[in-house]
C-alpha positions as CSV (number, residue, x, y, z in Angstrom):
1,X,-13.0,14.2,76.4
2,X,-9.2,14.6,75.4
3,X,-8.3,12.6,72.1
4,X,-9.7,9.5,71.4
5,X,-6.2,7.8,71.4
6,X,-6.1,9.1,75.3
7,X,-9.3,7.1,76.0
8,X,-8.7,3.9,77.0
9,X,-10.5,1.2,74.2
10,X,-13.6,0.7,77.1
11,X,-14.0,4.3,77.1
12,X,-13.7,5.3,73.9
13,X,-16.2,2.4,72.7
14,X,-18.8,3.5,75.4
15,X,-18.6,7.0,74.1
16,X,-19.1,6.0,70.4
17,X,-21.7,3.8,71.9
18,X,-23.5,6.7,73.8
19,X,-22.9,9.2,70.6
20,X,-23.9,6.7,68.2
21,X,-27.6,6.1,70.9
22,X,-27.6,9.9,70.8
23,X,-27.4,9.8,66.9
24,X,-30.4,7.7,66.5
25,X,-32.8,9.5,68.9
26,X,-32.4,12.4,67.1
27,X,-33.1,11.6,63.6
28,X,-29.3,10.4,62.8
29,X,-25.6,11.0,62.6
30,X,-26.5,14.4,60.4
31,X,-29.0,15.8,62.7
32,X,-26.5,15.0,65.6
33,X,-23.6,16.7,63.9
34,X,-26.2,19.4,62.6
35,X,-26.8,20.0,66.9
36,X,-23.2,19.9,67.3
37,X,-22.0,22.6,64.7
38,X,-25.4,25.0,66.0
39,X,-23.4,24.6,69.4
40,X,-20.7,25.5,68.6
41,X,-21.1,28.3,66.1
42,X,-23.4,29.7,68.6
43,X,-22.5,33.0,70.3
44,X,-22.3,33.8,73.2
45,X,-22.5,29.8,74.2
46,X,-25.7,28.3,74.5
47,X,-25.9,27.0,77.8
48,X,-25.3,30.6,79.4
49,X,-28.8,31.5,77.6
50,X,-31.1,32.7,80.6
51,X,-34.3,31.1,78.8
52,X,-32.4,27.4,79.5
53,X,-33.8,26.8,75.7
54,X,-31.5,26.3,72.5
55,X,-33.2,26.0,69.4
56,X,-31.3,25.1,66.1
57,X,-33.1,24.3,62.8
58,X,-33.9,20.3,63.6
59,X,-34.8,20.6,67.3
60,X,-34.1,22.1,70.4
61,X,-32.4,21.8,73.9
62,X,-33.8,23.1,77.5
63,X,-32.7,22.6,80.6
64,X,-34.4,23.8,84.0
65,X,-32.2,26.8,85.4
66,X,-30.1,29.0,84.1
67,X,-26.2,28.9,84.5
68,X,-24.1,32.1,84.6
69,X,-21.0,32.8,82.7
70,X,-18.8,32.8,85.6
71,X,-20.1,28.8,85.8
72,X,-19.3,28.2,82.0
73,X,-16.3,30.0,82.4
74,X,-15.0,27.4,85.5
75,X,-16.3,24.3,83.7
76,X,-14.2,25.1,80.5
77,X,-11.4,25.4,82.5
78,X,-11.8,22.3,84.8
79,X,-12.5,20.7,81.1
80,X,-9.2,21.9,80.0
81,X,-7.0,20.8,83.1
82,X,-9.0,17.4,83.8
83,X,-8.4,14.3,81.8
84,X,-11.4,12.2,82.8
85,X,-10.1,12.4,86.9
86,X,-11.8,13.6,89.4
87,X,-12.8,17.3,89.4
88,X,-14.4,17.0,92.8
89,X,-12.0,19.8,95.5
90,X,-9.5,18.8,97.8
91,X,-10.3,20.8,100.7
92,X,-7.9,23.8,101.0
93,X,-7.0,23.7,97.2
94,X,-6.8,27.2,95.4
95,X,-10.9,27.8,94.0
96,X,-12.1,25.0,96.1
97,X,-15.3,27.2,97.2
98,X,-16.6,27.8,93.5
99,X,-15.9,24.4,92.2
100,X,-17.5,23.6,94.8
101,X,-20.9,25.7,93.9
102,X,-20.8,24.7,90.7
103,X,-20.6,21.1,91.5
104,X,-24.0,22.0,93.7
105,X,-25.3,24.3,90.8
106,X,-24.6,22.4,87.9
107,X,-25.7,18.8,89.4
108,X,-29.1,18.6,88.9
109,X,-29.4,19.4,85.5
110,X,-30.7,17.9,83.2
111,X,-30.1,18.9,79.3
112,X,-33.0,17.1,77.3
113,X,-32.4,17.0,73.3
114,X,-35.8,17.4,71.1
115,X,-35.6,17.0,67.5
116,X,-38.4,19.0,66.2
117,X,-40.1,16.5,64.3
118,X,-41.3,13.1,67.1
119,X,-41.0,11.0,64.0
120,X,-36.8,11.1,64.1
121,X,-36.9,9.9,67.3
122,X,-38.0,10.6,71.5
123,X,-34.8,12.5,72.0
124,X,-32.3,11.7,74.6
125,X,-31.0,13.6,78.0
126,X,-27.2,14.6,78.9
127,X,-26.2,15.6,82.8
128,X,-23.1,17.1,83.5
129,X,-21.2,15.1,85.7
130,X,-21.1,11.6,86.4
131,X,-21.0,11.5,90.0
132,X,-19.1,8.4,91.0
133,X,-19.2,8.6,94.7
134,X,-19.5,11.4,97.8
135,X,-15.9,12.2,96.8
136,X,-15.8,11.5,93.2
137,X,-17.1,13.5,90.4
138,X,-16.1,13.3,86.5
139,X,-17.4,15.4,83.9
140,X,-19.4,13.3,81.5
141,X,-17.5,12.4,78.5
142,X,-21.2,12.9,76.5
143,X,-21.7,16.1,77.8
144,X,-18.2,17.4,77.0
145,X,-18.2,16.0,73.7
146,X,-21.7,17.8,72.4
147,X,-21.1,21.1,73.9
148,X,-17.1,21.5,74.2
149,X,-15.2,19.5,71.8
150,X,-14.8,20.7,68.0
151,X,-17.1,18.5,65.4
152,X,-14.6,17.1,63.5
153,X,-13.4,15.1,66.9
154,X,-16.8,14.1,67.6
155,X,-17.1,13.1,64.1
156,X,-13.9,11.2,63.8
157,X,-15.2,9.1,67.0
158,X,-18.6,8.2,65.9
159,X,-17.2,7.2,62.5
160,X,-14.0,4.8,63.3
161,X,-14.1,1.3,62.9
């Protein structure tokens, strides 16, 4: 997710859309941004934890295998370089083995969002990629936006007009 003004309006509206869903199935706009800033002042980063569980104080997040810094370190950087294209290799492009592996490793996860209490809502789930076709694979703008971008970004999306 680059800045909202590089989004075109459908994109930008879908990911307010999908934040605001988000939001509500977690108790609100403050328990989102309450996930958001436990992210992020987390250290090292949560999703590198080899229990695939991150707890914060209204809730938690587990996914079903671990993923290795090596992995985290790749996706960030794909993150950086991509703006919403396709991060799926061109054969004989320089790294195209391990974006490759962690296009297979990362896929089928699954990050499910648990507020601690069932009465602020059921939750919601967040997968990595969005895989478009066989040759066709963008990060998912949801994803990126809860565990890569700063609050305030996420904040300023879910709160303009």
């Amino acid at each position: 997710m680059k800045n909202k003004n590089t989004l075109n309006l459908d994109q930008g509206e879908s990911l307010k859309k999908q934040l605001l869903d988000c939001a509500k199935a977690v108790g609100g706009k403050n328990y989102l941004l309450t996930l958001l800033e436990a992210i992020h002042d987390a250290r090292p980063h949560p999703i590198i934890n080899t229990s695939c569980e991150f707890r914060y104080s209204v809730g938690s997040i587990k996914w079903s295998k671990p993923i290795f810094r090596d992995k985290l370190t790749l996706l960030k950087h794909l993150i950086k370089i991509n703006k919403n294209e396709n991060i799926f290799p061109t054969e004989g492009m320089k790294g195209y083995k391990s974006i490759l592996n962690l296009l297979r490793t990362l896929k089928p996860i699954t990050f499910n969002v648990q507020p601690k209490n069932r009465k602020d809502g059921l939750g919601f789930m967040v997968h990595p990629f969005d895989l478009i076709d066989d040759k066709t694979t963008i990060i998912n703008p949801l994803f990126e936006a809860i565990f890569f971008e700063p609050v305030y970004k996420v904040k300023k999306i879910i709160n303009t007009k």
